[in-house]
Structures are given as C-alpha cells and as structure tokens.
C-alpha positions in Angstrom: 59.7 145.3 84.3 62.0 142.7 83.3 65.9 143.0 83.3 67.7 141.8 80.3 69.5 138.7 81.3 72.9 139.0 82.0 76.0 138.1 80.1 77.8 134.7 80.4 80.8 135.1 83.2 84.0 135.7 81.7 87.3 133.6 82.3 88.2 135.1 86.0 91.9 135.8 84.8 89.8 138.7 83.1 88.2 140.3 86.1 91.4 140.5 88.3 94.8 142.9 88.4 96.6 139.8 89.1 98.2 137.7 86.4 99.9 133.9 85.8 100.5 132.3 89.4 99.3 135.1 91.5 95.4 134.4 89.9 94.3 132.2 92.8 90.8 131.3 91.8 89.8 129.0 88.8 86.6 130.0 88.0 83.5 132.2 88.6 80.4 130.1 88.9 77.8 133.1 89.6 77.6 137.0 89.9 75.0 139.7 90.6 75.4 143.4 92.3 76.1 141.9 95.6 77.7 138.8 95.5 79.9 136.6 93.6 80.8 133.1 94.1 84.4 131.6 92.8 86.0 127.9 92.5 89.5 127.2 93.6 90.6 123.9 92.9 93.7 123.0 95.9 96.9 121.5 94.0 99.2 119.6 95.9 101.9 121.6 93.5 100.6 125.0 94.3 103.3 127.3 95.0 101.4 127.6 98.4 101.0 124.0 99.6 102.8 122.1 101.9 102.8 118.4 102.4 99.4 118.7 104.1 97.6 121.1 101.4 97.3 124.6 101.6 97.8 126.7 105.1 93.9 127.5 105.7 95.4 131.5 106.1 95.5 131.4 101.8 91.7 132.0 102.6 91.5 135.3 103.3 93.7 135.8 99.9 91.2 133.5 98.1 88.0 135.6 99.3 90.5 138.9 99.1 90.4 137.8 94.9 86.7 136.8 95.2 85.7 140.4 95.9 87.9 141.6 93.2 86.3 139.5 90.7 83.4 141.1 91.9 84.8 144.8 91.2 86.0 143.5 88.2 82.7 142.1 86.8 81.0 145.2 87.7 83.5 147.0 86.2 83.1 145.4 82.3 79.3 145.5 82.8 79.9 149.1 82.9 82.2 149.0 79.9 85.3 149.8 82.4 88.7 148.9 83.1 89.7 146.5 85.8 91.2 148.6 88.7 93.4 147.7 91.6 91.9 147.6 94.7 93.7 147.1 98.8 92.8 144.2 101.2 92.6 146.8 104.7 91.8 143.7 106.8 89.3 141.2 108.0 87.3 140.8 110.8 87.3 137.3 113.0 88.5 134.8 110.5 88.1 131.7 111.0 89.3 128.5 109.5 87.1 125.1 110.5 90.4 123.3 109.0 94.1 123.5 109.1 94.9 122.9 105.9 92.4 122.6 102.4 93.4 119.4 101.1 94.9 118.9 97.8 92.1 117.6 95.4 89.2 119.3 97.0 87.4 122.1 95.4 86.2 125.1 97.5 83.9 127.4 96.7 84.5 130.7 98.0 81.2 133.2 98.3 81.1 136.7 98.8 78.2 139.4 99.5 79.1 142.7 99.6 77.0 144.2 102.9 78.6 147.9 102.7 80.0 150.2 99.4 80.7 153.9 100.1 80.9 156.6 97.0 84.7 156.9 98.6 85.5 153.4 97.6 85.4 151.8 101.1 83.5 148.3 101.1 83.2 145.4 103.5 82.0 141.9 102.8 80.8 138.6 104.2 83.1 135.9 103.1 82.7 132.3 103.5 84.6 129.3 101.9 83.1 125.8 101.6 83.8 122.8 100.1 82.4 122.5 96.3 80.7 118.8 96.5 79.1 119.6 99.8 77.8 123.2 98.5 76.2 121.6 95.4 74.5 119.1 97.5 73.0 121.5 99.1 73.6 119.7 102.3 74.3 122.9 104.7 77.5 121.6 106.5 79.5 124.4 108.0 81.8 126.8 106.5 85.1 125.7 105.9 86.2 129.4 106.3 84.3 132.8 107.3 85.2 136.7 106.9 84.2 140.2 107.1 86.7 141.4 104.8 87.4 145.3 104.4 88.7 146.8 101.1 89.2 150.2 99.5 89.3 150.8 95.7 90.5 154.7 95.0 89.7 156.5 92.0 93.0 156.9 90.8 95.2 154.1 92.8 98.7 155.8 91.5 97.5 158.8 93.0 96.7 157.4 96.0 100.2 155.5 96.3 101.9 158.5 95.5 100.2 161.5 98.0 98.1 159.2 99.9 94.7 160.9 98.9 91.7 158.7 97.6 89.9 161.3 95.2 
C-alpha cells in the first residue's frame, strides 16, 4: 500500500511555542514519525555568543527545540494545535567542541526512541556540522543526547495542580 507523500515542511517558527529571539533553529530540513532534523546557523551576534561563538551547553536547548519541532509537526499533520512541552533532562551530554563557531551551520538530528500515552518521551540527539553531514563523510558528532521530555494534556493544568491528565 502506498502512503500519500507528505506535505512540504513548514517555516519552523510554526512548529514551536517559542517566538522572535527565543526560536533557536532556522530551519527544518526533514521529518517523519520518529525523527526530525533542524539547521541552526551560529551568529557571531546571537544573543548567546561570546567572542569565541556559542557556549557548546546552547546544544541541549538546540536539540530541546529539535524535538519540539517534532511535536509540533506531528501535531498539524493531525490538524492540532502546537502545545508546550518540558525539557526533564538529558542523559550524558557531550560536546566534541567548546564553542560552535560563528559562521558554521549545524545540523541538529533527533529520533524519538520512547513515547508513552502519558506524554513522557526520550530521544537520541546528536548535533553535527551541516557541510560535513551533507558530505556524507561520517566525522563525529559535534554534540550527543538522550534527552527526556514530557508534553501533558492540558499544560495549565499541570502548572497549576501538578497532575498530567
């Protein structure tokens, strides 16, 4: 049986809560159920750099708004609002780098390995460096994650009493 294709990727402002500065990532580049891969061009302006780029911690942010693109582009496949989802924390990151270097382009991949009902997911994360990615070359990650999340039902619900459902 064949699928019907899918639907060009929309501008990746549209698949996040975030808005203006606090939208991290430039562009989606590819999607399915269980993985999603984002561009993030560094800027020696960013409101995050220093004089030697941008702190390789703004990773874990970068794949934190990686996997909400994913939740958001599952979420207007099924004709539903974006929702706010919660970083809970990330297992062993690591950063090959001190600093991404202003000019380079990243790409940030994620693969979700584990979604419960309740809203509790955890995914591989790895950043690399755009050029070396499309070259297909296989150098080593730039930056790597298991990153926990939790996306409740009803999230002012769940700020308010503390209950997911």
């Amino acid at each position: 049986m064949m699928l019907p294709p899918l639907p060009p990727l929309p501008p990746v402002r549209d698949l996040l809560p975030h808005s203006g500065a606090m939208v991290l990532l430039d562009r989606v580049v590819s999607a399915d159920d269980d993985n999603l891969c984002a561009e993030v061009r560094i800027h020696a302006g960013s409101m995050l750099a220093t004089g030697d780029g941008v702190g390789a911690w703004v990773g874990i942010e970068y794949m934190a708004q990686a996997i909400a693109a994913h939740a958001g582009w599952k979420a207007l496949r099924r004709d539903e609002a974006v929702k706010v989802g919660f970083l809970l924390g990330s297992r062993k990151y690591q950063a090959a780098v001190p600093y991404f270097v202003p000019g380079s382009v990243l790409r940030v991949h994620v693969h979700r390995v584990l979604q419960g009902e309740n809203g509790l997911g955890a995914f591989d994360c790895r950043i690399d460096a755009a050029d070396v990615a499309d070259a297909g070359q296989g150098a080593p990650a730039l930056a790597t994650a298991t990153v926990t999340v939790f996306q409740p039902d009803n999230v002012n619900q769940f700020l308010e009493d503390g209950k997911a459902g």
